[in-house]
C-alpha positions in Angstrom: -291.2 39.9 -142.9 -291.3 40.2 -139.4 -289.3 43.9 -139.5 -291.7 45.1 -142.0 -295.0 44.0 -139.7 -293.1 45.9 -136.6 -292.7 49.3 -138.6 -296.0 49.0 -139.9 -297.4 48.6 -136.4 -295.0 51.4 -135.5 -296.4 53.5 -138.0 -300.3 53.0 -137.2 -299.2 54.3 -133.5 -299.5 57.7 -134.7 -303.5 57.9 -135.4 -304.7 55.0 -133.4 -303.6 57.6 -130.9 -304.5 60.4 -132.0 -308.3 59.1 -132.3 -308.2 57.9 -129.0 -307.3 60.7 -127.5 -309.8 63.4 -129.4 -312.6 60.9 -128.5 -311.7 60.8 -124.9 -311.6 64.7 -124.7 -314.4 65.2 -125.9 -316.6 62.5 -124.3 -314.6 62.7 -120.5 -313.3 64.7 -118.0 -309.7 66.3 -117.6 -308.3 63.1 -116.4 -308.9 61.2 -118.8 -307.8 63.7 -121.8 -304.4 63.4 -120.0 -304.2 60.0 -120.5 -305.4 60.6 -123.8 -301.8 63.2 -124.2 -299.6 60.3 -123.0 -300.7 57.9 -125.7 -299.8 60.6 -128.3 -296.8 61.0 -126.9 -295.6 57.3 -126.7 -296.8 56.9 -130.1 -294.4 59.9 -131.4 -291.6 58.3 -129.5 -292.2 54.7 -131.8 -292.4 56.4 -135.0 -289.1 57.7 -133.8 -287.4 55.2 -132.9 -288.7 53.3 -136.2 -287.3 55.8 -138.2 -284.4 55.8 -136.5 -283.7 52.2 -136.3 -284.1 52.2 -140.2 -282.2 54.7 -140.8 -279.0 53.4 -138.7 -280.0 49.8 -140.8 -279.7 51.7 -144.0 -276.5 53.3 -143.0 -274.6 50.2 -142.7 -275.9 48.4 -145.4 -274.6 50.9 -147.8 -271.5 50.9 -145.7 -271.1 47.0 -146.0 -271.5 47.7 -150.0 -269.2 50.5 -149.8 -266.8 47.7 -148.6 -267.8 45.1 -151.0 -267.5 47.7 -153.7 -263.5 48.6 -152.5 -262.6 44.6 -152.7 -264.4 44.5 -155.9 -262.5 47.0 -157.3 -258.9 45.5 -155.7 -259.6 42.3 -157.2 -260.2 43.9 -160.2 -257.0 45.6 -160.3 -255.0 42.1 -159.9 -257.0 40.7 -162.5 -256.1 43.2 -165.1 -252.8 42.3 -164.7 -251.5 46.4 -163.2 -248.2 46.9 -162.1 -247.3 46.1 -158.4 -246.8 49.2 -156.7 -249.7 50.7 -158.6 -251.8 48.0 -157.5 -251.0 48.8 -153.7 -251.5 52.3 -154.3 -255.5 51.2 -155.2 -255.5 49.5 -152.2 -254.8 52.7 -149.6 -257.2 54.6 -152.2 -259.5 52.2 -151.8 -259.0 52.3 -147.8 -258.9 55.9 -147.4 -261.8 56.4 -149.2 -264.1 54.1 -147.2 -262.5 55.6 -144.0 -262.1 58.9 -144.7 -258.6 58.5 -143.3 -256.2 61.7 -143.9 -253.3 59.1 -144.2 -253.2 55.2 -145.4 -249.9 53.3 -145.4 -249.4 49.9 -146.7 -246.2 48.7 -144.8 -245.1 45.1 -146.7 -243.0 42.5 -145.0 -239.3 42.5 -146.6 -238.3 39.1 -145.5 -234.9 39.5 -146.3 -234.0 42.3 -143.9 -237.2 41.3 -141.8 -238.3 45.1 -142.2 -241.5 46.5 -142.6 -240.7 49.0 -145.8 -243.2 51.5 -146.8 -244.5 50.3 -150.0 -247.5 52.6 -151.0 -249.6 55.5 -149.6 -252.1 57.8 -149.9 -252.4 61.5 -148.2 -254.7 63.7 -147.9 -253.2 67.4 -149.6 -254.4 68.8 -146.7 -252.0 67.7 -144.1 -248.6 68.5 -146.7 -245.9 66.1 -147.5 -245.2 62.3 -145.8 -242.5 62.4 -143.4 -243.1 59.1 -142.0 -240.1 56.5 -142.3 -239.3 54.4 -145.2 -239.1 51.5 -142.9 -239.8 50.0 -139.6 -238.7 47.1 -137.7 -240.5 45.0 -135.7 -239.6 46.8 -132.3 -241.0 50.3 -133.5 -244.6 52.0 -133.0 -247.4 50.9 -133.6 -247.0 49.2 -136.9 -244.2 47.2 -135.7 -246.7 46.4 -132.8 -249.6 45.3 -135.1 -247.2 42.9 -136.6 -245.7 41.2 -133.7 -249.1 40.6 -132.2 -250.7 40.0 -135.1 -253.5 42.0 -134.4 -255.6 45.2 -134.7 -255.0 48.1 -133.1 -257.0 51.3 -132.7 -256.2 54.1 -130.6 -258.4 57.3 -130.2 -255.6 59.4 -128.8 -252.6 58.8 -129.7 -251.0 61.6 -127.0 -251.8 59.2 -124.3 -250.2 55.6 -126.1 -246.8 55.2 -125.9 -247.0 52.4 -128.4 -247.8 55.4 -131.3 -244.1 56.3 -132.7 -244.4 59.3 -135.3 -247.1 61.0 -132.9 -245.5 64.0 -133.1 -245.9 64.5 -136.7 -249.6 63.4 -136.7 -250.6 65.6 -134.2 -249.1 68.6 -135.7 -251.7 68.0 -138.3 -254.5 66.9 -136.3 -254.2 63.5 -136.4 -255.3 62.2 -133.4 -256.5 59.1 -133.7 -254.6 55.8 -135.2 -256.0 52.7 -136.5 -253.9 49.3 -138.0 -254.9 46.0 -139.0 -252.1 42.9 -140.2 -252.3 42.1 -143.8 -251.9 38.5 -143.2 -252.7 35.4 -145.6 -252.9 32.5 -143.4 -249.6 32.0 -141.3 -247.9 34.1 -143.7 -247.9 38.1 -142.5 -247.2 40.5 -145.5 -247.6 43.5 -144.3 -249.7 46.0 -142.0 -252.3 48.8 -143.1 -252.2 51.9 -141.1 -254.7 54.8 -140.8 -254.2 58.4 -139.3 -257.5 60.2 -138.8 -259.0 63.3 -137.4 -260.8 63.2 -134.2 -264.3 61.4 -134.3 -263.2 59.6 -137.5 -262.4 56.0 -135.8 -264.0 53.1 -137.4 -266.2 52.0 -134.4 -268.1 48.6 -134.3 -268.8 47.0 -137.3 -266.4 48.6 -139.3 -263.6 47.7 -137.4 -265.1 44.3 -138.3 -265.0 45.3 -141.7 -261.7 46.7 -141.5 -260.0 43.4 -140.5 -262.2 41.6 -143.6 -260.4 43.9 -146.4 -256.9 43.5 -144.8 -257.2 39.9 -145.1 -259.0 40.4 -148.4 -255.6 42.6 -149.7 -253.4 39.8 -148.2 -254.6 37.2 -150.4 -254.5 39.9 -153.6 -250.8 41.1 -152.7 -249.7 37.2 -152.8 -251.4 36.4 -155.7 -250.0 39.4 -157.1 -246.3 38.0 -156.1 -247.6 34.8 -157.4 -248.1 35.9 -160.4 -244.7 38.1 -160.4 -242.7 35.1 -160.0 -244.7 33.3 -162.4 -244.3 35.8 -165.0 -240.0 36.1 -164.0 -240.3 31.9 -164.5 -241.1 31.9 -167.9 -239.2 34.7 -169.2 -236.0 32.6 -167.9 -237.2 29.6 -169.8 -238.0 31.8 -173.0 -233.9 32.9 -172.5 -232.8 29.7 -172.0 -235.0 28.4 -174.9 -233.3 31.0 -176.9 -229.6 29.8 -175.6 -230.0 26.9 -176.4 -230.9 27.1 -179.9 -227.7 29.4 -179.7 -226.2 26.0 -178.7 -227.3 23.9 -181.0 -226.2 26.4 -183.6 -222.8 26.8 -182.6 -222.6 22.7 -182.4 -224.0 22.9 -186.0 -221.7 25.3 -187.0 -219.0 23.4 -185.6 -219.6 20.5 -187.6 -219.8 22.5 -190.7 -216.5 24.3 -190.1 -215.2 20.4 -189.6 -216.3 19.4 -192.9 -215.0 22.6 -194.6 -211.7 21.9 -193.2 -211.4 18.9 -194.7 -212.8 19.6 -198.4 -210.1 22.5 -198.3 -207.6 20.3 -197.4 -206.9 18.5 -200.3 -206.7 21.1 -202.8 -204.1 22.9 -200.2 -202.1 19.8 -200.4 -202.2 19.8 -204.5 -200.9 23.6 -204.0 -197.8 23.0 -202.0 -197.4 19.8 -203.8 -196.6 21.1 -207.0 -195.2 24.3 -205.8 -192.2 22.2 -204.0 -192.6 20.3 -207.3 -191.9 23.2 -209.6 -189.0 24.7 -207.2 -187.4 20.9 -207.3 -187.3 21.5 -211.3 -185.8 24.8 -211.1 -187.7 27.7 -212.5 -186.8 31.9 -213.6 -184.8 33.6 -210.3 -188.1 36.2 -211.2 -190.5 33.2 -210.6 -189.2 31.3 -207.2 -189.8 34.2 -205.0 -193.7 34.2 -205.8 -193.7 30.5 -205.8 -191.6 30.0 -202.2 -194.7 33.0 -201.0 -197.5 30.4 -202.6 -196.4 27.8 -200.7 -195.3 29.6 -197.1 -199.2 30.9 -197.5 -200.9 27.4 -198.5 -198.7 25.6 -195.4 -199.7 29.0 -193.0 -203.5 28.1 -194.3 -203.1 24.3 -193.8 -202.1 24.8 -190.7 -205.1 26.7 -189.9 -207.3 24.1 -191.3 -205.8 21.4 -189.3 -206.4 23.4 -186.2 -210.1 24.0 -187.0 -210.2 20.4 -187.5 -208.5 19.2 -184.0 -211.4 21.6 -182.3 -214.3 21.2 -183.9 -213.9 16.9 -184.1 -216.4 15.0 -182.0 -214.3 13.1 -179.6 -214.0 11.3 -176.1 -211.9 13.7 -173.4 -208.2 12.2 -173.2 -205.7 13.1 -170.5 -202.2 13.4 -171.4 -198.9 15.5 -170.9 -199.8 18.3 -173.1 -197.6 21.7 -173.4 -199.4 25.0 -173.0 -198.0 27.4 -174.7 -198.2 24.7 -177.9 -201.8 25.0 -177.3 -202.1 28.4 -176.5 -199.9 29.2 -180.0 -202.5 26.9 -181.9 -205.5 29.3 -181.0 -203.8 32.2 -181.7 -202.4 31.1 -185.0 -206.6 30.6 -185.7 -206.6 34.5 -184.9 -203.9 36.2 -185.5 -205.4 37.2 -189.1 -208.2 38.8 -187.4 -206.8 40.1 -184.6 -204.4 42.3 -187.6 -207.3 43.1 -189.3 -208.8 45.0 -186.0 -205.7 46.3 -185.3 -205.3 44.3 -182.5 -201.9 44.1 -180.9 -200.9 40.2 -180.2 -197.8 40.2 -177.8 -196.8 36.8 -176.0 -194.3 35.6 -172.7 -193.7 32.1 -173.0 -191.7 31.2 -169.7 -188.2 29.2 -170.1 -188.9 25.2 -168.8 -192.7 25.5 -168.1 -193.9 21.9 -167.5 -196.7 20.1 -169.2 -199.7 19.4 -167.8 -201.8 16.6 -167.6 -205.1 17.0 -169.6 -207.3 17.1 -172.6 -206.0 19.4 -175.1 -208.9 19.9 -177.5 -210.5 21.3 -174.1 -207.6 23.8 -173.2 -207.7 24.9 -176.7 -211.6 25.5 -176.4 -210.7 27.5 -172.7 -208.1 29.7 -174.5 -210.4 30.4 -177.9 -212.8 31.7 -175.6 -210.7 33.8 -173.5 -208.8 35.5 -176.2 -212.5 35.7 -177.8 -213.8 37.5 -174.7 -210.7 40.0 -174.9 -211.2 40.8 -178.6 -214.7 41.6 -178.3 -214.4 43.5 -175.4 -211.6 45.7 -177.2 -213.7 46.1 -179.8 -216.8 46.8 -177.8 -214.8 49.7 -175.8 -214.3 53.5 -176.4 -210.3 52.2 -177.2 -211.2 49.8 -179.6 -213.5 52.7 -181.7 -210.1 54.6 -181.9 -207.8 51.6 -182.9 -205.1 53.1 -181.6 -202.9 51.0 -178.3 -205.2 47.7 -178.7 -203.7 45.0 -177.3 -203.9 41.6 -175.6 -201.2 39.9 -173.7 -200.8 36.3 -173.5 -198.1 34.8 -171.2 -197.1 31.9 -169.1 -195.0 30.5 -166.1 -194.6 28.1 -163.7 -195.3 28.2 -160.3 -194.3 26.2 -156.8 -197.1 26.5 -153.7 -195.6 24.6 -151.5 -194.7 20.8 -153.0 -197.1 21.3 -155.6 -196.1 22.8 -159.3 -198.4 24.5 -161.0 -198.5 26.3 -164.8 -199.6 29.4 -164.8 -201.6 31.4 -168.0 -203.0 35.0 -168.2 -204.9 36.3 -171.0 -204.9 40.4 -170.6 -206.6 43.1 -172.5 -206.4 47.0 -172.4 -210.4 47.3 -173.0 -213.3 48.8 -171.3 -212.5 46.6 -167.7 -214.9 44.5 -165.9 -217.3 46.3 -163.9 -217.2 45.7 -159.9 -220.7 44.8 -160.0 -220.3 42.0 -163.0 -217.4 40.1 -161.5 -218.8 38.0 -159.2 -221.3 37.0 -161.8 -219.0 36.9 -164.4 -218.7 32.6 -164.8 -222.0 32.4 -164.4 -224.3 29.9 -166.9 -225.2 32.1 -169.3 -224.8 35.3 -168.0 -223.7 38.3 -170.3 -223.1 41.7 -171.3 -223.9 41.6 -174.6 -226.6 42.3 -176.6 -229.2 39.9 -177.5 -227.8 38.0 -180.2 -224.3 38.9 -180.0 -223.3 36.1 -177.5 -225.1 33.1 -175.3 -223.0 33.7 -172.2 -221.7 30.1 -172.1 -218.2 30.6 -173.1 -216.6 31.8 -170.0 -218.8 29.6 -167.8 -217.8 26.3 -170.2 -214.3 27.5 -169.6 -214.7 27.3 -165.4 -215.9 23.9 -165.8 -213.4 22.7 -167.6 -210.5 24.1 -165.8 -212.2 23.1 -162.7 -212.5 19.4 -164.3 -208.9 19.2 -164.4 -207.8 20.0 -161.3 -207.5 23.8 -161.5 -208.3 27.9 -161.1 -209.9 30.2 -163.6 -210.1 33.5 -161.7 -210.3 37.2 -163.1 -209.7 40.7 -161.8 -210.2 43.7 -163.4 -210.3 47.6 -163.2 -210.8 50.6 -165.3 -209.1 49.7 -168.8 -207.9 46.5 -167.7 -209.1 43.0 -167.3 -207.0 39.8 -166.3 -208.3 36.3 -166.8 -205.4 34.1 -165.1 -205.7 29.9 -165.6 -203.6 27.6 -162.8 -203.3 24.1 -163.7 -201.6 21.5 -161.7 -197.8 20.6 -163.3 -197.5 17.0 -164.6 -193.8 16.9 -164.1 -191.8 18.5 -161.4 -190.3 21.9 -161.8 -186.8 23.0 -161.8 -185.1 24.6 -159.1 -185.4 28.7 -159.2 -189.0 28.6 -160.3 -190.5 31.4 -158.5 -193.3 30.6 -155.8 
């Protein structure tokens, strides 16, 4: 209210002047039409400054909107949910717009390397292609200055700060003024904004002020944006684990079905050998006893399997014991040796001469062994090799060991398939982690298999290259070994 009374006083100067100053000329001498002069002219000067009061108001109220408009817009962005780097790239649009900067660089904070890396940027055409660095430390320029001080920076010629790192490249393109603010949240710093401008293009006063306001603004956007990230990364790990763990309870389901198959098929395989041995006790044709001794062999070779899928798949308590490994080891692979033919899958096996027991549960060991001749059959089959059938094989093999007083037994399971890439070993017992495709495995059979060898005292390790993967098993001997075992 009180503006609006000054301008209108302001603008009344004008003829409240004028009037005096006719009426004085007319009705006075020289003197006094002089004074008459100077009143017009002090009542131009008002209008003028009026005018150009409001006119320097007006300016920065529309630049203040301009501003308000570019947050706007940035909040926007993060609310419609726009990749990362796309939504820093709207935010040195947004900046180089309102500054009419010829070069805006978001630097973020890599905490990791405690870098400032180069994250998005925005260049005028006009000044050719971004040779700037893709990162920074601390120590360098005056980005890395910005971010140790924690503070803004503006320099209006850069030739004479030595703080101003790629100067030479900015002022081969007429870039002679710099301008930075710290895109902090808080205590947190994420990262520094940095302008390049042309001469007389510095934000001066109030948008400096202004300046500061949308870095802080963007700070608070950028970490809800990695909020939001990590958010996003939480929940599709618990939609996989959801799905692995129905995976779970299948296989647990399944196992209990195979249990009770196994034992509704082993009755009628005991009527089959029964009376088989029954009719070869009687005596029957020379023509017959050959097909009848094959009946039998095959019902005993299939009860045998049966009772093996019952020992793993029965419910039961963890027992330690003196078991034999390669027992256990031949116990699996009788479960797979009819496959294993069927997918032309070599099967060759080195049992070593006076390998101790070991002490343990064997219904786990079997479980270990399932799964790492599993592992090599599907990753035969998987392979280029396996598509050929031709050469397939997987070794099985044992021996014992002495480190030191200690005996050990020692089992590798090798295949000839695609290898184990260098960058999936060391992830390779991991909870389920996997190669596969969706569906075609949980990734818990290999880690399963580390716990349980770890549980009983032991080393599951692997190494692999091109064509070749080795998983080797060590468990601790539960009798002492003979003299001449090698070490």
């Amino acid at each position: 209210m009180r503006w609006t009374i000054r301008r209108l006083v302001r603008a009344l100067a004008l003829p409240l002047a004028v009037g005096a100053a006719f009426k004085m000329w007319l009705g006075t001498g020289p003197a006094l039409v002089a004074g008459a002069l100077g009143a017009l002219l002090v009542g131009w000067i008002a209008i003028g400054y009026s005018v150009r009061e409001a006119a320097a108001q007006q300016r920065a109220a529309a630049s203040g909107l301009q501003w308000l408009q570019a947050l706007a817009q940035v909040s926007v962005s993060l609310s419609q949910g726009l990749d990362r780097n796309r939504f820093l790239r709207q935010i040195t649009d947004a900046l180089a717009t309102l500054t009419s900067a010829h070069n805006v660089v978001l630097w973020e904070v890599d905490t990791a390397s405690n870098l400032l890396v180069r994250r998005a940027w925005t260049t005028d055409p006009s000044i050719g292609a971004m040779e700037l660095p893709s990162s920074l430390t601390l120590q360098q320029g005056g980005t890395g200055w910005i971010a140790r001080h924690r503070g803004a920076l503006f320099v209006d010629d850069i030739a004479r700060d030595v703080r101003i790192m790629a100067a030479d490249w900015a002022l081969g393109r007429d870039l002679v003024a710099f301008a930075g603010a710290p895109v902090a949240a808080g205590d947190e710093l994420l990262g520094v904004l940095t302008l390049n401008l042309k001469r007389g293009r510095l934000p001066e006063g109030n948008d400096r002020a202004l300046l500061l306001s949308f870095a802080s603004h963007a700070a608070v956007a950028m970490r809800n944006a990695r909020l939001y990230e990590e958010a996003q990364q939480r929940v599709r790990e618990l939609q996989e684990t959801q799905v692995q763990l129905v995976q779970v309870a299948k296989l647990s389901a399944v196992g209990q079905l195979v249990s009770g198959v196994a034992h509704e098929l082993n009755n009628p395989l005991s009527v089959v050998i029964g009376y088989g041995q029954l009719l070869l006790a009687r005596g029957v044709p020379e023509e017959a006893r050959r097909p009848i001794e094959l009946m039998i062999a095959q019902a005993a070779r299939m009860a045998k399997i049966v009772q093996s899928l019952m020992l793993f798949s029965r419910q039961r308590k963890p027992e330690r014991r003196a078991v034999s490994l390669p027992d256990i080891i031949q116990q699996i692979l009788t479960l797979r040796e009819t496959q294993l033919a069927i997918s032309s899958i070599r099967l060759e096996t080195e049992f070593g001469a006076d390998v101790p027991p070991v002490q343990g549960d064997s219904h786990q060991l079997q479980q270990v062994f399932l799964n790492l001749i599993l592992n090599a059959e599907q990753a035969i089959l998987g392979s280029v090799v396996g598509g050929r059938r031709s050469g397939d094989c997987i070794r099985v093999s044992t021996r014992a060991r002495l480190e030191g007083d200690h005996a050990w037994v020692v089992a590798q399971v090798a295949d000839n398939g695609p290898g184990i890439p260098a960058e999936v070993l060391p992830r390779i017992f991991e909870p389920f982690f996997t190669t596969k495709k969706v569906g075609e495995g949980a990734g818990l059979g290999l880690s399963v298999s580390y716990g349980i060898v770890e549980e009983h005292g032991g080393r599951l390790s692997v190494e692999g290259g091109p064509g070749r993967s080795v998983f080797t098993l060590e468990l601790p001997a539960a009798a002492p070994v003979s003299a001449g075992v090698s070490a």
